[in-house]
Biopython code that builds the backbone (N, CA, C, O; Angstrom):
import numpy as np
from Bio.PDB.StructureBuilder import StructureBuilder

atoms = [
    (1, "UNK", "N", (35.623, -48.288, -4.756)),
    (1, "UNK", "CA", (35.827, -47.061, -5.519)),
    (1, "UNK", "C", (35.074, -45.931, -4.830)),
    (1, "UNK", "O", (33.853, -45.776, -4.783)),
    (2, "UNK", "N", (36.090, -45.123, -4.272)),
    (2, "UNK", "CA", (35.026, -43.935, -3.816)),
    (2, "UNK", "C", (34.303, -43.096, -4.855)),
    (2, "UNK", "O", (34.155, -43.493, -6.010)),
    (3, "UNK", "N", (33.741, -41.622, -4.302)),
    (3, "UNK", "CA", (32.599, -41.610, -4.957)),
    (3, "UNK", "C", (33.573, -40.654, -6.130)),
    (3, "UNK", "O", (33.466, -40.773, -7.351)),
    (4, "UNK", "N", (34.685, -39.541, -5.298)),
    (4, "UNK", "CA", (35.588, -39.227, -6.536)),
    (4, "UNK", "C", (35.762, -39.561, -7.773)),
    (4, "UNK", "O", (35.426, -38.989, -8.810)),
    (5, "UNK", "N", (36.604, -41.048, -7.486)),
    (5, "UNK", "CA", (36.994, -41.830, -8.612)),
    (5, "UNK", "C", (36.000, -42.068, -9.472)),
    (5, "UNK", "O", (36.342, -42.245, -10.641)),
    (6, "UNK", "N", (34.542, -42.136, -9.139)),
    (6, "UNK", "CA", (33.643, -41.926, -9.790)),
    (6, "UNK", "C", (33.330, -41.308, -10.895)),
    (6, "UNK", "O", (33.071, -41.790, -11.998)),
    (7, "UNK", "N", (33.367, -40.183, -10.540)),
    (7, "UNK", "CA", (32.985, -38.854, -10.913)),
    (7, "UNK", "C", (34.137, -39.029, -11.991)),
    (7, "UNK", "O", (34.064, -39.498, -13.127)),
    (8, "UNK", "N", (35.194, -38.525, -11.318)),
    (8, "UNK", "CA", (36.293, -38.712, -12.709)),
    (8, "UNK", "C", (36.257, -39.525, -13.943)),
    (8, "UNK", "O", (36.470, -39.106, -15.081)),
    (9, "UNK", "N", (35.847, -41.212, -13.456)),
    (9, "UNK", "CA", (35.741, -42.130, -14.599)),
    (9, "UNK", "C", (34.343, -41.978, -15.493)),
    (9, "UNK", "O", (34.320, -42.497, -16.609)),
    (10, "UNK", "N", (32.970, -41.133, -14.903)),
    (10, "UNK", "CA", (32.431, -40.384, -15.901)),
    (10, "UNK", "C", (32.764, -39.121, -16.131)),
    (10, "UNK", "O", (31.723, -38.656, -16.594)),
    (11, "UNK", "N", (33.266, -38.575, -16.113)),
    (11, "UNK", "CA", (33.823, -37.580, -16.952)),
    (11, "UNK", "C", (34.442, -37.910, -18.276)),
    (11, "UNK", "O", (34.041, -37.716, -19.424)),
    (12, "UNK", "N", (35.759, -38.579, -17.700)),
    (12, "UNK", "CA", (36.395, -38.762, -18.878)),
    (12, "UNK", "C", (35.600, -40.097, -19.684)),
    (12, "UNK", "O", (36.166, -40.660, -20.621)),
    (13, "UNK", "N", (34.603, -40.409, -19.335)),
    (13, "UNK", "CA", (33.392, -41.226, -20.478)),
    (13, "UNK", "C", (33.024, -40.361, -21.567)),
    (13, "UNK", "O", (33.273, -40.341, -22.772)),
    (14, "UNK", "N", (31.971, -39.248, -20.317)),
    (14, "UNK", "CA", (31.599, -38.141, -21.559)),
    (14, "UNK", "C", (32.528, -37.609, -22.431)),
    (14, "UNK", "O", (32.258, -37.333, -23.600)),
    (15, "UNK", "N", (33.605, -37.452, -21.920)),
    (15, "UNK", "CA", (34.672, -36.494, -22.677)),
    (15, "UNK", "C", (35.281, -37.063, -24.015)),
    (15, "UNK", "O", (35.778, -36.428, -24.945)),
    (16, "UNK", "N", (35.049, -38.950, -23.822)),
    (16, "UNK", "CA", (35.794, -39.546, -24.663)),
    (16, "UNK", "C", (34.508, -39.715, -25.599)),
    (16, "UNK", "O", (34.747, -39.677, -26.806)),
    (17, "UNK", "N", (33.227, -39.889, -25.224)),
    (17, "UNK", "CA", (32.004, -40.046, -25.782)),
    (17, "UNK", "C", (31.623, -38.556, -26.737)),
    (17, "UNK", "O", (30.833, -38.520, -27.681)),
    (18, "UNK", "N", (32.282, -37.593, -26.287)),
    (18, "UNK", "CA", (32.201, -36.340, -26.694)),
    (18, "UNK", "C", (33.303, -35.704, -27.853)),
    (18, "UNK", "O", (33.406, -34.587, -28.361)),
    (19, "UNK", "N", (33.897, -36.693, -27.976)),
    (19, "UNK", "CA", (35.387, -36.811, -28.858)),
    (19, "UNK", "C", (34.792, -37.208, -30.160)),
    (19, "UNK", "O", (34.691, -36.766, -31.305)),
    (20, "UNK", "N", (34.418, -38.325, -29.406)),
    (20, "UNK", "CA", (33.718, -39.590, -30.899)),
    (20, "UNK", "C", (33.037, -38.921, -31.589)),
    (20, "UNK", "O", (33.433, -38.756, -32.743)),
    (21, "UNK", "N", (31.711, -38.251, -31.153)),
    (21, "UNK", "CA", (30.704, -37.414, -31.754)),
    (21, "UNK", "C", (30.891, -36.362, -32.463)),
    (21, "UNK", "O", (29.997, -35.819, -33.111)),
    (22, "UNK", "N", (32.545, -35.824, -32.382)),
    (22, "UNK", "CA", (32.302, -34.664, -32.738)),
    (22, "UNK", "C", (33.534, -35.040, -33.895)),
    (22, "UNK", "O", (33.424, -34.389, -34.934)),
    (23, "UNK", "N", (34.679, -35.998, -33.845)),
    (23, "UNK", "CA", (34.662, -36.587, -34.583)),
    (23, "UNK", "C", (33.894, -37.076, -36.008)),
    (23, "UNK", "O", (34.379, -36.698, -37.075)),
    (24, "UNK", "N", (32.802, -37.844, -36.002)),
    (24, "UNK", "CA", (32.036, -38.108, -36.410)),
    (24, "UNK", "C", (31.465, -37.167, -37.307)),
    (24, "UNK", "O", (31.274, -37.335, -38.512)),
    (25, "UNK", "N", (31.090, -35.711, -36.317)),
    (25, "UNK", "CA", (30.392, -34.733, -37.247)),
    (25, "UNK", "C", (31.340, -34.108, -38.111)),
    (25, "UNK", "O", (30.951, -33.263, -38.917)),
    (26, "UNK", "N", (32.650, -34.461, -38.024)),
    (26, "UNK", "CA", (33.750, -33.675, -38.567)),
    (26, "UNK", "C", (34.155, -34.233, -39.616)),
    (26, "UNK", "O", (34.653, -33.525, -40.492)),
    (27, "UNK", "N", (34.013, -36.093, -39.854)),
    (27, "UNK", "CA", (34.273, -36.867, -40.842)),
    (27, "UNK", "C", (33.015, -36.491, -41.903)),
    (27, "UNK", "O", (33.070, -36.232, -43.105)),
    (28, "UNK", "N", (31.894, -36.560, -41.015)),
    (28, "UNK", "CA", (30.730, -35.915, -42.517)),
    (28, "UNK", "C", (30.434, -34.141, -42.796)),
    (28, "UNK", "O", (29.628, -33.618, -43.566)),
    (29, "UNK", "N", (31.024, -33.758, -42.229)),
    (29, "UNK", "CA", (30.792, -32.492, -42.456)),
    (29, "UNK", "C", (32.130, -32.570, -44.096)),
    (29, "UNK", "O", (31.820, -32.232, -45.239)),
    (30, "UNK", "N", (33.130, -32.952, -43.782)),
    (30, "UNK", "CA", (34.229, -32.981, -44.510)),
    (30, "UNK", "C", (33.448, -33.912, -46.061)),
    (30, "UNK", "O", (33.954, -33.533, -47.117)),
    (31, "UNK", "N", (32.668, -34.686, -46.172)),
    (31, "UNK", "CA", (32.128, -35.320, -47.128)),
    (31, "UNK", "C", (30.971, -34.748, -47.961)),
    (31, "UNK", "O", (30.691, -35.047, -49.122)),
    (32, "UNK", "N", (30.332, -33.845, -47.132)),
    (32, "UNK", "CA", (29.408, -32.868, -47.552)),
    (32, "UNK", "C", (30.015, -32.148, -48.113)),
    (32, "UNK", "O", (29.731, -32.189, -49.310)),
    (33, "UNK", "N", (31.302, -30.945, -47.705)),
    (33, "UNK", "CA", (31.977, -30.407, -48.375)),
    (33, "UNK", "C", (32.650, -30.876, -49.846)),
    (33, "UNK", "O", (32.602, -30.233, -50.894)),
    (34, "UNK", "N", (33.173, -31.940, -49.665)),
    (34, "UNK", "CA", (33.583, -32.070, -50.821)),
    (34, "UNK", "C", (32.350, -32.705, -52.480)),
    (34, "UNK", "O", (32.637, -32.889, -53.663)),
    (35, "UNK", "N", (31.246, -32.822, -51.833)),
    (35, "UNK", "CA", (30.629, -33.550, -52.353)),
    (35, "UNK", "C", (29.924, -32.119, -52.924)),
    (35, "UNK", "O", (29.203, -32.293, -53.907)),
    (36, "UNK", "N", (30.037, -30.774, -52.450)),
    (36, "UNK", "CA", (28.932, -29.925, -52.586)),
    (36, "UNK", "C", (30.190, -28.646, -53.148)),
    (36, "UNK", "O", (29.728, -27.608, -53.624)),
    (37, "UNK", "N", (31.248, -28.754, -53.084)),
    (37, "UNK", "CA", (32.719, -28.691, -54.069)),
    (37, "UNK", "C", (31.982, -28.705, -55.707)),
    (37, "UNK", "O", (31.771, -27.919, -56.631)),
    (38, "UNK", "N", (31.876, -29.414, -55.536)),
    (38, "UNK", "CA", (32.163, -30.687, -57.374)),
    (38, "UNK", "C", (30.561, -29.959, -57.571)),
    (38, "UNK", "O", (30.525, -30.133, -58.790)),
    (39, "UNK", "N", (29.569, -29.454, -57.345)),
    (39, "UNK", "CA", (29.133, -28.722, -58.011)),
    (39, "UNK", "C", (28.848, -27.740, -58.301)),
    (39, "UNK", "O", (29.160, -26.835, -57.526)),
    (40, "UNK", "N", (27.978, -27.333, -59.784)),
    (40, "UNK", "CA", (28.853, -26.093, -60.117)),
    (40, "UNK", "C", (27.586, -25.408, -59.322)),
    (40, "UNK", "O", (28.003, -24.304, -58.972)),
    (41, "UNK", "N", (26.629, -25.518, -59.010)),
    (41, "UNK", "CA", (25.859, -24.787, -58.822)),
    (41, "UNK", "C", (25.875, -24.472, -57.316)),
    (41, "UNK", "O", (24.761, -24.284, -56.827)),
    (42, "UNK", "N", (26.841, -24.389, -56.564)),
    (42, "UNK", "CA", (27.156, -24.330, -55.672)),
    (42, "UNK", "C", (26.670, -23.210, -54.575)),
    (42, "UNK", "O", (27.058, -22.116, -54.983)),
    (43, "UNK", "N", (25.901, -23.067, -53.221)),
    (43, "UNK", "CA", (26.233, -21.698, -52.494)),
    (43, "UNK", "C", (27.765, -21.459, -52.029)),
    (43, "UNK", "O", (28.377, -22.115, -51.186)),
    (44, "UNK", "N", (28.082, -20.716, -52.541)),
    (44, "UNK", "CA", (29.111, -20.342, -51.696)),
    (44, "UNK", "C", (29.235, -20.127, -50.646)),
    (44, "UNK", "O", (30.189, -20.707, -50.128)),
    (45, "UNK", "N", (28.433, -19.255, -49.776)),
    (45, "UNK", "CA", (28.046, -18.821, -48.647)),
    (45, "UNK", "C", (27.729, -20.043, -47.620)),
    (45, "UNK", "O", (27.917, -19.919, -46.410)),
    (46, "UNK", "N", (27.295, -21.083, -48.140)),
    (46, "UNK", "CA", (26.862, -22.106, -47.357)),
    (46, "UNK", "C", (27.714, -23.083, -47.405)),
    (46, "UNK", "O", (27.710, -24.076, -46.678)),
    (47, "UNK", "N", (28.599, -22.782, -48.411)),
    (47, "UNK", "CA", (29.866, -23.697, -48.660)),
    (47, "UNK", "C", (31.488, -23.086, -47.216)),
    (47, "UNK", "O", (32.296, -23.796, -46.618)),
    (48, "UNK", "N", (31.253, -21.249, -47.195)),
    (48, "UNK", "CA", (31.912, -20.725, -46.247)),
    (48, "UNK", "C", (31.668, -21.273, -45.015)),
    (48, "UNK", "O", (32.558, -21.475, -44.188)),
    (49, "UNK", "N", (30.121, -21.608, -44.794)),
    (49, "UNK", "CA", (29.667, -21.681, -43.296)),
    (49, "UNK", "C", (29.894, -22.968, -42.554)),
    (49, "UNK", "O", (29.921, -23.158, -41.338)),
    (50, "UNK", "N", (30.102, -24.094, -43.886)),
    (50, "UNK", "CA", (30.478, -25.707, -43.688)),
    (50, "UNK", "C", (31.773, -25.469, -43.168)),
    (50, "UNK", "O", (32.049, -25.827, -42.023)),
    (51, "UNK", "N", (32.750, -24.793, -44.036)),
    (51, "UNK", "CA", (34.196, -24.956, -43.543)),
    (51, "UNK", "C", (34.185, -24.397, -42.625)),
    (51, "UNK", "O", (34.957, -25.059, -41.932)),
    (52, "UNK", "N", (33.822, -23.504, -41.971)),
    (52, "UNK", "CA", (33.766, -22.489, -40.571)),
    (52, "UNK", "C", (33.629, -23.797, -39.440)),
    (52, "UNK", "O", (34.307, -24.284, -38.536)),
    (53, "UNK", "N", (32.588, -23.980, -39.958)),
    (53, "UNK", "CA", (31.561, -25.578, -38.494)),
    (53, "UNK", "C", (33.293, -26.120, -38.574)),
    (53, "UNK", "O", (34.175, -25.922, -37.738)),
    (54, "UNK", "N", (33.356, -26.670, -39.560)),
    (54, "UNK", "CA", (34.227, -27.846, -39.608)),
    (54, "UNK", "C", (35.801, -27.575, -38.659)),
    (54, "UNK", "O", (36.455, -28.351, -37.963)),
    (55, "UNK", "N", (35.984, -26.261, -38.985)),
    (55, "UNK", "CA", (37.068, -25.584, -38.706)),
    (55, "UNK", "C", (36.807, -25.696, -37.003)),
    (55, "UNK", "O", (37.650, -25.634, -36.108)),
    (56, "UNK", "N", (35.611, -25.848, -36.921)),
    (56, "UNK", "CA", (35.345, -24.991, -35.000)),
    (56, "UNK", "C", (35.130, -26.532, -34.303)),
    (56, "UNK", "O", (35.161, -26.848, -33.113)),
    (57, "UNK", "N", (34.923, -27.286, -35.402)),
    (57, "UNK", "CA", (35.052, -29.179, -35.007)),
    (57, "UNK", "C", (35.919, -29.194, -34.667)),
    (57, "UNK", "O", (36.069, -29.265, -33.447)),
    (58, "UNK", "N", (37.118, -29.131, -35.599)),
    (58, "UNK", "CA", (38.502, -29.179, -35.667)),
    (58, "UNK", "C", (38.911, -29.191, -34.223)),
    (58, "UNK", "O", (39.194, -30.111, -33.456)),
    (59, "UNK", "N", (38.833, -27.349, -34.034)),
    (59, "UNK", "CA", (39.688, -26.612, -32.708)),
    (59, "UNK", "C", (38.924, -27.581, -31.517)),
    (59, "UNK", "O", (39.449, -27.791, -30.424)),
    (60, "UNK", "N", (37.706, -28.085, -31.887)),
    (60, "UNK", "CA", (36.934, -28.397, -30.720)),
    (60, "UNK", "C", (37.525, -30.012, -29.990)),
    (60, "UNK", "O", (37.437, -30.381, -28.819)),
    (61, "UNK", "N", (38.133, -30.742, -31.199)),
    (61, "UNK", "CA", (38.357, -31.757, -31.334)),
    (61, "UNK", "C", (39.934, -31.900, -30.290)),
    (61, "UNK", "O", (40.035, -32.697, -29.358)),
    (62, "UNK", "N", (40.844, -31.105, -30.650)),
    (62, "UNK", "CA", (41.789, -30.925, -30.573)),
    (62, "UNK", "C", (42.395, -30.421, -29.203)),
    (62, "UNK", "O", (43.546, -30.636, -28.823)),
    (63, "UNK", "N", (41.374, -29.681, -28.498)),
    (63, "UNK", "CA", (40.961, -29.331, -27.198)),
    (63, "UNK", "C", (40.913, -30.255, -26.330)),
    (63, "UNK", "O", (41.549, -30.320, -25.278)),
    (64, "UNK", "N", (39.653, -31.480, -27.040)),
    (64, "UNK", "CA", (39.445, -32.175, -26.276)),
    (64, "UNK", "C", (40.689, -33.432, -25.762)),
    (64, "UNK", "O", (40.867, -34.174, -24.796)),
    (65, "UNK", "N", (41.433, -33.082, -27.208)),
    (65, "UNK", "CA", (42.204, -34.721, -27.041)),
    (65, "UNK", "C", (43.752, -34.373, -26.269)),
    (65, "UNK", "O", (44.565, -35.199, -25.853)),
    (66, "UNK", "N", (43.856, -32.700, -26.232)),
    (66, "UNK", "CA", (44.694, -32.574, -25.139)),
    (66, "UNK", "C", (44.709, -32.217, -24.298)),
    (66, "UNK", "O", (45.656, -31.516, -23.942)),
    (67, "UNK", "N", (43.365, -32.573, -23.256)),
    (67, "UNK", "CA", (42.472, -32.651, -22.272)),
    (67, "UNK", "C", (42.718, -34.061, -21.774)),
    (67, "UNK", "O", (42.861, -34.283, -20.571)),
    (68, "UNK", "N", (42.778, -35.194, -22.862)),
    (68, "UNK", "CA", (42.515, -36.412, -22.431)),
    (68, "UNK", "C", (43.760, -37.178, -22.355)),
    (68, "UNK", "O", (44.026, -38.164, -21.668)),
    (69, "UNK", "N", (44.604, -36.406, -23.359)),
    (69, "UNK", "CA", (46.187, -37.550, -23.437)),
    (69, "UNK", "C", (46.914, -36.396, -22.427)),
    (69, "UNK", "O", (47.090, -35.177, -22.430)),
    (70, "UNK", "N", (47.210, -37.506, -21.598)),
    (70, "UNK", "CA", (48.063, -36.842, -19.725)),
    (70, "UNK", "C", (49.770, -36.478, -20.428)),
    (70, "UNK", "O", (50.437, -37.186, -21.182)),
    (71, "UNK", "N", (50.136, -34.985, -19.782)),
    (71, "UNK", "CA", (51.053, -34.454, -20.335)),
    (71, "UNK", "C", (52.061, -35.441, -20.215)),
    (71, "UNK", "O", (51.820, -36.301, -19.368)),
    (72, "UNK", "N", (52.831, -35.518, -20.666)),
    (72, "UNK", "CA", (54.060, -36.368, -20.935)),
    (72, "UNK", "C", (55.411, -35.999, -19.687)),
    (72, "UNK", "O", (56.200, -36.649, -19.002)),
    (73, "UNK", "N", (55.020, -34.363, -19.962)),
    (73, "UNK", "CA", (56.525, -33.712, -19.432)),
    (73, "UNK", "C", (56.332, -33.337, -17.696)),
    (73, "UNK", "O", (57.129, -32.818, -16.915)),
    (74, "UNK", "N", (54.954, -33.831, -17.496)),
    (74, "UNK", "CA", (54.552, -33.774, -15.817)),
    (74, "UNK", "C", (55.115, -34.620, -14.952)),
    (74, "UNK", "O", (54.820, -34.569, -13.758)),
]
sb = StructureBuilder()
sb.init_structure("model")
sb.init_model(0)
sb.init_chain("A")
sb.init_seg("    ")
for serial, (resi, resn, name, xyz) in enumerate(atoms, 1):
    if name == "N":
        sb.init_residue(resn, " ", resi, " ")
    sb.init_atom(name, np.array(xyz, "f"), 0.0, 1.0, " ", f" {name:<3s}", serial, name[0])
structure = sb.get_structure()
């Protein structure tokens, strides 16, 4: 394996390692939200700033995974 192929097969480690994680923060960010929903005493403001993160998980997520799945139509 040259040193290229290398390089490439960590990359797409981190990238897939970088998926998971953010994943992850996106499944509990989404549980916090709903958990912090249901009461009444709620910040709002801090309730805006969860869905924002979550939202920027999202785009972040979504980036990554069509980064990683090889175009079809190439």
């Amino acid at each position: 394996m040259n040193d290229q192929e290398d390089n490439v097969d960590r990359d797409l480690f981190r990238n897939v390692e970088k998926l998971r994680q953010l994943r992850i923060e996106h499944r509990d960010l989404d549980e916090v939200i709903s958990r912090l929903s249901m009461d009444i005493h709620i910040d709002e403001l801090q309730l805006k700033r969860l869905k924002k993160r979550k939202l920027v998980l999202k785009d972040q997520i979504l980036k990554l995974e069509s980064q990683l799945i090889p175009d079809l139509n190439a």
